[in-house]
N, C-alpha and C positions, 0 to 999 in steps of 0.2 A: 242352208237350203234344205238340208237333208230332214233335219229337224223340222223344221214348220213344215215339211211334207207330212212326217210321223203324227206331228199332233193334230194336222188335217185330216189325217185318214181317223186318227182317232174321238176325234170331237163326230164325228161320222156314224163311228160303230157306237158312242155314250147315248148318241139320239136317238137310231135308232134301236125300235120297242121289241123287235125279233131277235135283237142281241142278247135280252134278257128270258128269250124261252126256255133255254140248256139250264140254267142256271134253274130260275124258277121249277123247271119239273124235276127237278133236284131237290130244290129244298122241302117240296111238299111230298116226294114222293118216299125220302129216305124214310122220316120216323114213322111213316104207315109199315114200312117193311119192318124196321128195327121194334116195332108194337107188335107184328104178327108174329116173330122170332118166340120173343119173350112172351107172348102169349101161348104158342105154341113150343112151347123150351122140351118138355117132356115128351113131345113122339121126336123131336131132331136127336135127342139124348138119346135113344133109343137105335136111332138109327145108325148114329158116330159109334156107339159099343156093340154093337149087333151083336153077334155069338158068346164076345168075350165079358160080355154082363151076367153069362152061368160060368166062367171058370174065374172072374178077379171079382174081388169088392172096393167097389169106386166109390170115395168121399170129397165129398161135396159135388159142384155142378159143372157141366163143360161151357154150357151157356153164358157168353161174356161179350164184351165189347168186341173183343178182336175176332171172335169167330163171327159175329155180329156183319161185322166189315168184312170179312175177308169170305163171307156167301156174298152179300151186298156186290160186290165186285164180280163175285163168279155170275149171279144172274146177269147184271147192267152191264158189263162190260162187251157184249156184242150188239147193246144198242149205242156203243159212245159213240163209232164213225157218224151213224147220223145225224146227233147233236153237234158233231166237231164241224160238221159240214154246214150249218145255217149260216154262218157270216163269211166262208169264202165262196159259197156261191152266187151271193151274189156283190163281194165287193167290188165285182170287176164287170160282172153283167148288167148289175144293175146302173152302170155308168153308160153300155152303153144301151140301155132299154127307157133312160131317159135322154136320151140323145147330149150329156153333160160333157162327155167327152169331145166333141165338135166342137166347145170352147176352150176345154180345159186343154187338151193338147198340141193348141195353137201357141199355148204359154211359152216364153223360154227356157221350159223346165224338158228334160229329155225322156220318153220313154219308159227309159229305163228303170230313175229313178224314182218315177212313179208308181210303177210296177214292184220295184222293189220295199217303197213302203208299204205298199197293202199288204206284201208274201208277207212280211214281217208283223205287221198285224193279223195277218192270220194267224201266224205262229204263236205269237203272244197270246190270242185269243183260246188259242187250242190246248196251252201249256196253263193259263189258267182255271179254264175248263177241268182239266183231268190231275188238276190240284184241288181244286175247290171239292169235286167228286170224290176221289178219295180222303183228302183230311175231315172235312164236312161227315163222312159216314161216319170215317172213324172215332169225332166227337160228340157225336149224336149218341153212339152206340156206345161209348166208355161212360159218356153222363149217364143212359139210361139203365146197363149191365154191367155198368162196371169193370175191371181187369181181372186175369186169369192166364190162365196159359193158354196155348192156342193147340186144336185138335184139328190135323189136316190129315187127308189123303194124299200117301207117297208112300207107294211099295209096301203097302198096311196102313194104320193108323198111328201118325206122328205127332208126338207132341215139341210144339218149342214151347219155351218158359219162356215166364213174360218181360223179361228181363231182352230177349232176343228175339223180339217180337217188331220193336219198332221201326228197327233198322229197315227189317224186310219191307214195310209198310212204302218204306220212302222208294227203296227199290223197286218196287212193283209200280210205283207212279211213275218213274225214270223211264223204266223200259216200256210202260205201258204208255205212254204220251211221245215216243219216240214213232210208236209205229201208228197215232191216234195222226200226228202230223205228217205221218207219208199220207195217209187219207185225205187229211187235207190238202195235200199239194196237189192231189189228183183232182177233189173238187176244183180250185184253183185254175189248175190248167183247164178243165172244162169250160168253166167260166170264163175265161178269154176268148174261148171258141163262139158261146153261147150269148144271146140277146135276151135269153129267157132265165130268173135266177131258179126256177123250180126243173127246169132241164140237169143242172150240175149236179142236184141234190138226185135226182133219178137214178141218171146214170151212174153217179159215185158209188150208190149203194147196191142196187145192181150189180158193179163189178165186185164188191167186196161178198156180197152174197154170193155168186158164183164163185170167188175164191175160196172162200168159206165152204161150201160146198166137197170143192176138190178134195180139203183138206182134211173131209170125215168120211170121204166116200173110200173103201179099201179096195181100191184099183192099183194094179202094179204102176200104171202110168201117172195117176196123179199124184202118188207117193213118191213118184222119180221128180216130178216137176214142185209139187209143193215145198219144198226148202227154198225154193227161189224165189217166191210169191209172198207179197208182206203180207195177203191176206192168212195166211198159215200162221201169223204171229200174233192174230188176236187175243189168243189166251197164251199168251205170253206170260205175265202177271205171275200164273202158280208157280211157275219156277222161282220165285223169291222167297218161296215158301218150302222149297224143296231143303234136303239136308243129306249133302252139302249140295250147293248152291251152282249149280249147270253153266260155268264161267263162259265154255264155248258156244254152247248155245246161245246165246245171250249175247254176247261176242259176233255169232254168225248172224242171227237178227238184226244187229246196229248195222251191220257191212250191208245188206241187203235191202233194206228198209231206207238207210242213206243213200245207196245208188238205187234206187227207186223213185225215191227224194228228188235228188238231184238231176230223174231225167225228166221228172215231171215242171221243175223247177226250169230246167231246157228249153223244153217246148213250150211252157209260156209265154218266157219272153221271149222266143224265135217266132211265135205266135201274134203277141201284143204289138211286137216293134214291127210286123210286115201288114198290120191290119188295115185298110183302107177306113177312114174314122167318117167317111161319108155316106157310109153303109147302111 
């Protein structure tokens, strides 16, 4: 039962055409950056060596695939939540904004596990999303620049070799799709609330914006409450790129992010299962 529920929700999300916008402004939006990069290689050079281009002499170029990616990621990653948010807000609104639920939950199928394929296809959706986003950049940008070491900000200018480069790569999608899907659960729960699917997407972002917020503003109070707030874990990501590698952090993210998860995941179906479907 469980199964031909999954591949209904999924034949669902392959139709529809709003499924394929994340994706699409993806693919066309990466090699215009990866073009402007490598077009513009020599003031970015300039800027990664700043001072220490009159005291070392540097051979060859820093400009490479992985740095390539790894800007890619610093600009686009505080627009992922609103991509992540097009198909849970409305897989549940849009059910009942065509009044399809008046039939469907008459079925002898329970709530619950209805509810529980869609979270699941959310997740699925969101976990391909911010694969497709990161490996996508990073083969755009290795076909078009090539390999190299990688030159990062941390506590100066760090170089990894390219040899311990990839790992990170994979890292920084781990923890960064960990906290792309508490966003989604929050769309999600909106969406059960919501008759409207452009309400979930509002208000999602909205709240991530003002956590986002908190989390740059240097107030003694929003720096006591921002470790708690997944929005504080958007730029999560550079720490994969750190040396060595911020295990507690990262660590306290998953804890926080998951009970985040999990209460949004709560209120849904304490939500979904007490709804009047005549509504």
């Amino acid at each position: 039962m469980m199964l031909n529920l999954l591949k209904n929700e999924l034949t669902k999300i392959v139709k529809r055409k709003r499924s394929y916008i994340s994706f699409a402004l993806i693919i066309f939006l990466i090699p215009f950056i990866v073009g402007a990069i490598d077009h513009g290689g020599n003031t970015l050079e300039k800027s990664l060596y700043g001072q220490l281009a009159d005291s070392f002499l540097f051979v060859g170029s820093l400009i490479n695939g992985y740095l390539a990616t790894y800007i890619i990621i610093a600009i686009l990653i505080s627009h992922m939540p609103f991509l992540s948010t097009i198909v849970a807000s409305e897989i549940v609104s849009g059910e009942y904004s065509k009044s399809t639920f008046r039939m469907y939950l008459t079925r002898p199928v329970s709530r619950r596990k209805i509810l529980f394929s869609k979270l699941i296809i959310v997740f699925l959706y969101t976990t391909i999303l911010m694969l497709f986003f990161i490996f996508y950049s990073l083969s755009i940008s290795l076909i078009w620049l090539g390999k190299g070491d990688l030159a990062v900000f941390h506590k100066g200018l760090l170089f990894l070799s390219e040899g311990d480069v990839t790992w990170r790569f994979l890292l920084a999608f781990f923890v960064s799709n960990i906290v792309m899907i508490t966003v989604s659960s929050l769309c999600f729960f909106i969406s059960t609330i919501s008759s409207n699917s452009v309400t979930p997407i509002i208000i999602t972002i909205s709240i991530v914006f003002i956590g986002t917020a908190i989390s740059l503003i240097p107030i003694d109070l929003f720096q006591l409450i921002n470790p708690y707030l997944f929005t504080g874990y958007i730029n999560i990501f550079l720490t994969a790129f750190y040396d060595p590698v911020p295990w507690e952090e990262i660590s306290a993210m998953i804890l926080i992010c998951g009970l985040w998860t999990l209460f949004f995941i709560i209120l849904s179906f304490y939500q979904f299962e007490n709804r009047d479907i005549t509504e």
